[in-house]
Steps between C-alpha positions, in 0.01 A plus 500: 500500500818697466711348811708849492190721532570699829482848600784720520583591900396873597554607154490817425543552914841587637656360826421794713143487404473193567639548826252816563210345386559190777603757758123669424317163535697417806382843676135402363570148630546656836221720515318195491608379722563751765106616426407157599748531811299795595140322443585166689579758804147660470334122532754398779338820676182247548453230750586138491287287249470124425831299503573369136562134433248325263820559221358263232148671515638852497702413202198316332265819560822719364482300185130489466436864603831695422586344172220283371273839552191284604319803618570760307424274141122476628457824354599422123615864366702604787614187588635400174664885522655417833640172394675632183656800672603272814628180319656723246700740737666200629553285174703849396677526857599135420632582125660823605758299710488245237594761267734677738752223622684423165564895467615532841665190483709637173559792683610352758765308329676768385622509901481136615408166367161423484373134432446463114122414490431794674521677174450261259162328586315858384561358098344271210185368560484634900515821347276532268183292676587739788436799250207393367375417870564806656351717202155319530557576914582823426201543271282359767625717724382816334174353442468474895568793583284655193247306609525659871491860356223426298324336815611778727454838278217430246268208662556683862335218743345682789687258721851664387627823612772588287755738657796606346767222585276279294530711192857498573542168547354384204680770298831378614444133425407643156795698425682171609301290291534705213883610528609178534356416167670818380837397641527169307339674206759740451751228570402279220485803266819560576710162477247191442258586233687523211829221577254283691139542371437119594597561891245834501198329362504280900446888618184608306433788683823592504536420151210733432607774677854469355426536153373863467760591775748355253360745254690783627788397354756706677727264729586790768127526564380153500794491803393740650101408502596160640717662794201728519260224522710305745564759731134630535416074543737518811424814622099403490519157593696644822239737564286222507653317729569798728100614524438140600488573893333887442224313315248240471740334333632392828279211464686313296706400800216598786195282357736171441600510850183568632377197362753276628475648840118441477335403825435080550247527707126446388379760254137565709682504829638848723817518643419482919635776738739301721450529854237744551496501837914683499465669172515912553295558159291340284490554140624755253472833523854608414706321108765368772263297659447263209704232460788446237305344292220777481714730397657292254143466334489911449830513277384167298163686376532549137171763525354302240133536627380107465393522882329803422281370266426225729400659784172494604566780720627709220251359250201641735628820529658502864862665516688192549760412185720227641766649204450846665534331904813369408605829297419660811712291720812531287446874476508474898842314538684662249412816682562393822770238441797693524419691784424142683835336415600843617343439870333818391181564604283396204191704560613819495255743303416170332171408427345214691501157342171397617303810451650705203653273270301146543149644655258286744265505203729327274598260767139402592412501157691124426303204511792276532356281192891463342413593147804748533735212578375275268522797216812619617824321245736519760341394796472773728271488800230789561284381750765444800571855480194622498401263773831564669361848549178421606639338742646826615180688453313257726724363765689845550254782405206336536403683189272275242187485380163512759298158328859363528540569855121385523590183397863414668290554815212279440815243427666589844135476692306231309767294286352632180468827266137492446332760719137469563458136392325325797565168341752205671775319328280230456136625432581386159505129599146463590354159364837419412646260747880674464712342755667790720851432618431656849200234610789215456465421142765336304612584103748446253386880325455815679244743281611841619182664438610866548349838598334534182370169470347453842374848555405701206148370380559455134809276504353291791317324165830474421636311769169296512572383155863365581431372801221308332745344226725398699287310681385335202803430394584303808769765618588439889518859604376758814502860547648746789189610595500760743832474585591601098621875476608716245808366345664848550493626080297766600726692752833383349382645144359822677829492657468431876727216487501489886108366540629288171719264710308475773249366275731299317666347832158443637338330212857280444468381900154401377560312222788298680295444802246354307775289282419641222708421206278620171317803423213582246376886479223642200736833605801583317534763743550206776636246263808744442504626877556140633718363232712761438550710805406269783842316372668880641377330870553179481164377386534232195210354353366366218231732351255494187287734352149354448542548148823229446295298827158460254715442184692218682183367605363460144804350355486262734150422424325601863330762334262513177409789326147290403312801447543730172472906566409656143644838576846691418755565763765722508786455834645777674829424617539589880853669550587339796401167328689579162759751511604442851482081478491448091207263578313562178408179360273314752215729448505553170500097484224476692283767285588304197415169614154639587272367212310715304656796588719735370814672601601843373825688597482874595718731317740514806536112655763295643819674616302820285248445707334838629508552919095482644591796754465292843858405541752685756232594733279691220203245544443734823657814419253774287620545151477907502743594241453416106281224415386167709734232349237207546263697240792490234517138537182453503425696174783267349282228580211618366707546189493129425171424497502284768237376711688418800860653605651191706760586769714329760515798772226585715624845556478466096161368539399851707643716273346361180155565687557798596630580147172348335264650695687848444486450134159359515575216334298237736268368214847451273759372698543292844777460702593103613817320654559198340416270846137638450503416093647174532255376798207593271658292218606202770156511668153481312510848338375695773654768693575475863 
């Protein structure tokens, strides 16, 4: 390697352009950064959220998330796109400066001394490793952002709407792409091709380029097509940078930060209303009423559609997009934002959030089952908005749906949502012996039964059939009895978060009356109600879902799966189960430790894993727009082949029968939670 191979400083470029062309970057620089002035006053226009802290985390999920792309490379074609534009924008930020300081740093001296090594480290073999580097970035670069046109203009997802700043964005990055190439070609046509063909060949592109460029010949011209090329390169490149706050763009700083600010707390739990009792409003029915944080999350979306195509809500033809809710929400406090930091009244001949730009329909429409958050690359929450303004709809307009009001007041007048049953919490117990904490029994478990599984006739089996192994398995444990009530899901997820904490605080004075210390629930619905949210009132506890209870029990050897089933299963994930608590393996290790049976995965599974329709207060709300959700999982069931679909849920457990008998699948398909599969296999082969 040639130890004198450098490149000549702003050749070709005089002083004063040199001079203009950092005075344009510098105003681009500070559009930047005043357009991000103007967009951290927008969120500040929200209330208080969660104090930060948690540093080492935050940075972790930064790393993971932000830069390591661990979302958005689940999807290979657009997230190998999105990696190559993103790591490659910033490997050429990086070699830019690289590139720049030498020059400056010569310029400079002409006027003051600068420190030698300032302009001689950008030589020898530096020099040429960092040409060859940055062409294959540069290269790379293109391909990205080819990749996204092609993606964007000729595949056309449904998911993405392309307006025009995406066509303008990606036209820009380009034109940078593509003059910078041009740039160095006409450089090395100029001055390195001929005296210093060794040096060129580190810059094959360039060195590509540069040879039919060199073919004109005519020395004037080749100057004059390099101060062409460079001044269109600066000119675009600041364009760039200047559209980066009137664009999408504006994620590149937005989405980053809205990851590190993510919230700590448990991904399944709601943020409480604080004092109740003082508050003057509850809920959201105006942007400023969100929190900081909220409104963060509307600048951060990228509109790239992945929660979209999640959505069973969407997916079932309802009108809820959780791209297009958040759309909507940014479209509301961009409009109204100025005239609030104004003290302006907001509202006038302004359309009403709740009403005109995010409808009741699409509000009702969510089933809270998190496949948007899990989707979404940069971690932006949908369902505490849309819960946020349920919240409003209920507590302050009195305005939801009539089975939903049906069944917050069977809650408020019989401790449970299940109109008409005429069954008692503990019906299900007959022949059972089930110690009851109430009649002075003493237990190292409690097994929170719930609503479901006490009342509702089918999932009473269910209960039957835990309750039974864990009394062969020796487990020490009672139940509630009548003095069990509904954990508060229900209401809090319909979005009556007042009858929520009373429920909460009543069934948390239980529990510690009674001294109770661990929890088991067959309801993810409870399991994520008590361990994630009774925390918000001081209510710690262990807690276990039946499913991680039954596969501790056989690992341990107090249960035997003796009995072979000869059938194929398939498991539906519950949301509240998966998604919400990431507790995915226990089941499915259960199901394969069943012998002779088989397990097959549904096209959508795990964190894919398709909602049933019963969460967020749906399991007694009428689906009356699109198509029931609980019949397009159950189809995907029937898809496999299976004999039985296995589930960990009872409100999972209702929905798939509904869903079968709708189909009229009966004869095909049945519909079992794992407690009532494994107590056939643990017992002698009969069913309870």
């Amino acid at each position: 390697m040639d130890p004198t191979a450098t490149r000549l400083a702003y050749w070709n470029i005089s002083p004063p352009e040199v001079w203009i062309g950092g005075a344009v970057f510098t105003v681009a620089f500070a559009l930047i950064f005043y357009g991000l002035y103007r967009r951290i006053r927008l969120w500040r226009l929200g209330k208080p959220a969660d104090p930060l802290g948690h540093w080492v985390w935050r940075g972790w999920s930064l790393i993971s998330y932000g830069f390591g792309h661990f979302r958005t490379i689940r999807e290979a074609y657009p997230g190998t796109m999105h990696l190559l534009i993103f790591w490659t924008t910033f490997a050429l930020f990086i070699a830019s400066l690289v590139a720049t300081v030498p020059e400056v740093a010569l310029l400079l001296s002409t006027v003051m001394t600068v420190p030698q090594i300032l302009v001689t480290y950008f030589s020898g073999a530096f020099y040429l490793w960092f040409s060859l580097l940055t062409d294959i970035i540069g290269v790379l670069f293109i391909v990205g952002v080819l990749m996204a046109i092609y993606r964007r203009y000729l595949i056309k997802p449904d998911r993405l709407d392309s307006l025009f700043d995406d066509g303008l964005a990606l036209a820009l990055m380009l034109f940078v792409g593509v003059t910078g190439f041009l740039t160095e070609a006409s450089r090395m046509a100029a001055n390195e091709i001929a005296p210093h063909p060794d040096w060129a060949a580190w810059s094959p592109v360039g060195y590509a380029l540069a040879r039919p460029i060199a073919g004109i010949g005519n020395e004037f011209l080749l100057l004059m097509v390099h101060k062409g090329a460079w001044w269109v390169h600066i000119l675009l490149t600041a364009s760039l940078f200047s559209y980066v706050v009137a664009s999408k763009l504006l994620h590149l700083f937005v989405s980053p930060a809205n990851i590190f600010l993510r919230p700590v707390s448990p991904k399944g739990a709601l943020k409480p209303i604080l004092d109740m009792e003082n508050a003057e409003s509850f809920g959201v029915a105006n942007i400023q009423e969100f929190n900081w944080k909220q409104l963060l999350d509307l600048d951060a979306c990228t509109r790239c559609g992945r929660c979209q195509d999640a959505c069973p809500a969407w997916a079932s033809g309802k009108p809820l997009s959780p791209k297009k809710l958040i759309q909507g929400l940014k479209s509301v406090l961009v409009e109204r934002g100025p005239a609030l930091l104004k003290r302006a009244d907001p509202l006038d001949n302004k359309k009403d959030m709740i009403k005109d730009v995010i409808t009741e329909d699409v509000i009702w429409s969510c089933t809270t089952c998190g496949a948007c958050h899990e989707q979404c690359p940069v971690l932006i929450g949908q369902i505490d908005k849309n819960v946020d303004m349920r919240r409003n709809l209920v507590l302050m307009e009195s305005r939801f749906p009539e089975a939903a009001m049906n069944a917050l007041r069977s809650i408020e007048a019989r401790g449970h949502p299940w109109r008409g049953t005429t069954a008692t919490r503990t019906d299900w117990t007959k022949g059972l012996d089930i110690k009851v904490f109430s009649e002075g029994a003493q237990a190292e478990v409690l097994y929170w039964v719930g609503c479901t599984g006490a009342l509702e006739d089918r999932n009473q089996k269910v209960a039957r059939a835990f309750a039974s192994l864990l009394k062969q398995a020796g487990v020490d444990f009672a139940i509630l009895g009548a003095e069990e009530t509904c954990c508060g899901d229900p209401p809090r997820r319909i979005g009556n978060e007042y009858l929520f904490q009373i429920l909460a605080q009543q069934n948390i004075e239980t529990f510690k009356r009674y001294g109770i210390k661990k929890i088991v629930t067959a309801c993810p619905h409870g399991y994520n109600a008590i361990k994630n949210e009774y925390p918000q009132f001081r209510g710690h506890f262990e807690v276990q879902h039946h499913s991680e209870f039954l596969w501790d029990l056989l690992r341990q050897g107090r249960l035997t799966l003796s009995h072979g089933l000869g059938a194929v299963l398939t498991y539906h994930d519950p949301c509240y189960l998966g998604r919400h608590n990431d507790v995915y393996d226990a089941p499915r290790q259960i199901l394969r430790a069943i012998p002779q049976a088989r397990l097959v995965e549904m096209g959508r599974s795990g964190r894919t894993s398709f909602c049933c329709g019963g969460g967020g207060g749906h399991a007694w709300m009428e689906e009356t727009l699109g198509r029931r959700i609980n019949e397009i999982r159950t189809e995907e069931a029937l898809d496999t082949g299976a004999a039985i679909v296995a589930t960990a849920c009872p409100l999972c457990l209702t929905m798939f029968e509904d869903g079968i008998k709708a189909k009229g699948a009966e004869e095909s398909i049945k519909a079992m939670d794992i407690a009532e599969l494994m107590q056939q296999c643990c017992g002698d082969g009969t069913w309870d």
